[in-house]
Residue, then its C-alpha position, 0 to 999 in steps of 0.5 A: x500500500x503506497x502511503x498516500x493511499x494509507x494516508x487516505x484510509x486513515x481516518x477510516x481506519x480510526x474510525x473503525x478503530x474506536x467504534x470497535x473501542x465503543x462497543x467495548x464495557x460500557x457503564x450505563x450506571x454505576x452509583x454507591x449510597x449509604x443509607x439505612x446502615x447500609x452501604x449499597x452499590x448498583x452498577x448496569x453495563x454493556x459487555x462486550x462478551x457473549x452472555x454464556x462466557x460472561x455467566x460462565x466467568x462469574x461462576x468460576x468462584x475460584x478465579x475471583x483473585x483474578x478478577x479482583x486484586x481486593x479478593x485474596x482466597x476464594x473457595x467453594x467450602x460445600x455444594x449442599x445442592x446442585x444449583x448452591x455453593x457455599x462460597x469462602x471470600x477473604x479480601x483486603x478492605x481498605x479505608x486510606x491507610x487502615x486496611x484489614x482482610x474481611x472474611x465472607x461465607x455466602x450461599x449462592x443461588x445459581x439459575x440460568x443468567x443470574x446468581x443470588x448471593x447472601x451472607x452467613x453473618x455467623x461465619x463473616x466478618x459481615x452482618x448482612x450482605x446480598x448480592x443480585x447479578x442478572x446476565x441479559x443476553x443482548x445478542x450473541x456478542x453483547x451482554x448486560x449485567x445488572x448487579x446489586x450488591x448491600x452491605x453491613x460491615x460487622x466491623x467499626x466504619x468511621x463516619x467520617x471519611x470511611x464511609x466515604x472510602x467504603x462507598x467510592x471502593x465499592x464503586x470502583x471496585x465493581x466497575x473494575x470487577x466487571x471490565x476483568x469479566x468481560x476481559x476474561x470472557x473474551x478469552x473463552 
C-alpha cells in the first residue's frame, strides 16, 4: 500500500478503530449510597462478551483473585445442592491507610443468567450482605449485567471519611470487577 493511499484510509481506519473501542464495557450506571446502615452499590453495563462466557466467568468462584486484586482466597467450602455453593471470600478492605482482610461465607443461588448471593453473618466478618447479578443476553456478542450488591460491615466504619472510602471502593471496585469479566470472557 503506497502511503498516500494509507494516508487516505486513515481516518477510516480510526474510525473503525474506536467504534470497535465503543462497543467495548460500557457503564450505563454505576452509583454507591449509604443509607439505612447500609452501604449499597448498583452498577448496569454493556459487555462486550457473549452472555454464556460472561455467566460462565462469574461462576468460576475460584478465579475471583483474578478478577479482583481486593479478593485474596476464594473457595467453594460445600455444594449442599446442585444449583448452591457455599462460597469462602477473604479480601483486603481498605479505608486510606487502615486496611484489614474481611472474611465472607455466602450461599449462592445459581439459575440460568443470574446468581443470588447472601451472607452467613455467623461465619463473616459481615452482618448482612446480598448480592443480585442478572446476565441479559443482548445478542450473541453483547451482554448486560445488572448487579446489586448491600452491605453491613460487622466491623467499626468511621463516619467520617470511611464511609466515604467504603462507598467510592465499592464503586470502583465493581466497575473494575466487571471490565476483568468481560476481559476474561473474551478469552473463552
Amino acid at each position: 500500500m503506497s502511503r498516500s493511499t494509507f494516508i487516505a484510509l486513515l481516518p477510516i481506519l480510526l474510525l473503525l478503530l474506536f467504534a470497535d473501542a465503543a462497543r467495548a464495557f460500557d457503564v450505563e450506571r454505576a452509583e454507591s449510597v449509604y443509607e439505612d446502615k447500609q452501604f449499597r452499590c448498583e452498577l448496569v453495563a454493556m459487555l462486550d462478551a457473549p452472555a454464556s462466557a460472561v455467566e460462565a466467568v462469574l461462576r468460576d468462584y475460584e478465579g475471583y483473585p483474578q478478577l479482583d486484586e481486593r479478593i485474596l482466597q476464594a473457595q467453594i467450602l460445600a455444594r449442599p445442592a446442585p444449583e448452591t455453593a457455599l462460597l469462602e471470600t477473604k479480601l483486603r478492605a481498605c479505608f486510606g491507610p487502615f486496611c484489614r482482610t474481611v472474611r465472607r461465607v455466602e450461599e449462592v443461588v445459581e439459575s440460568p443468567l443470574a446468581l443470588v448471593a447472601t451472607t452467613d453473618p455467623t461465619r463473616s466478618d459481615v452482618r448482612f450482605g446480598e448480592t443480585h447479578t442478572l446476565i441479559e443476553a443482548i445478542d450473541d456478542s453483547h451482554t448486560r449485567i445488572v448487579y446489586r450488591t448491600s452491605i453491613v460491615p460487622g466491623f467499626w466504619v468511621p463516619a467520617l471519611g470511611g464511609r466515604r472510602w467504603m462507598l467510592a471502593t465499592m464503586n470502583n471496585a465493581t466497575v473494575e470487577l466487571f471490565r476483568n469479566v468481560e476481559a476474561r470472557a473474551q478469552q473463552r
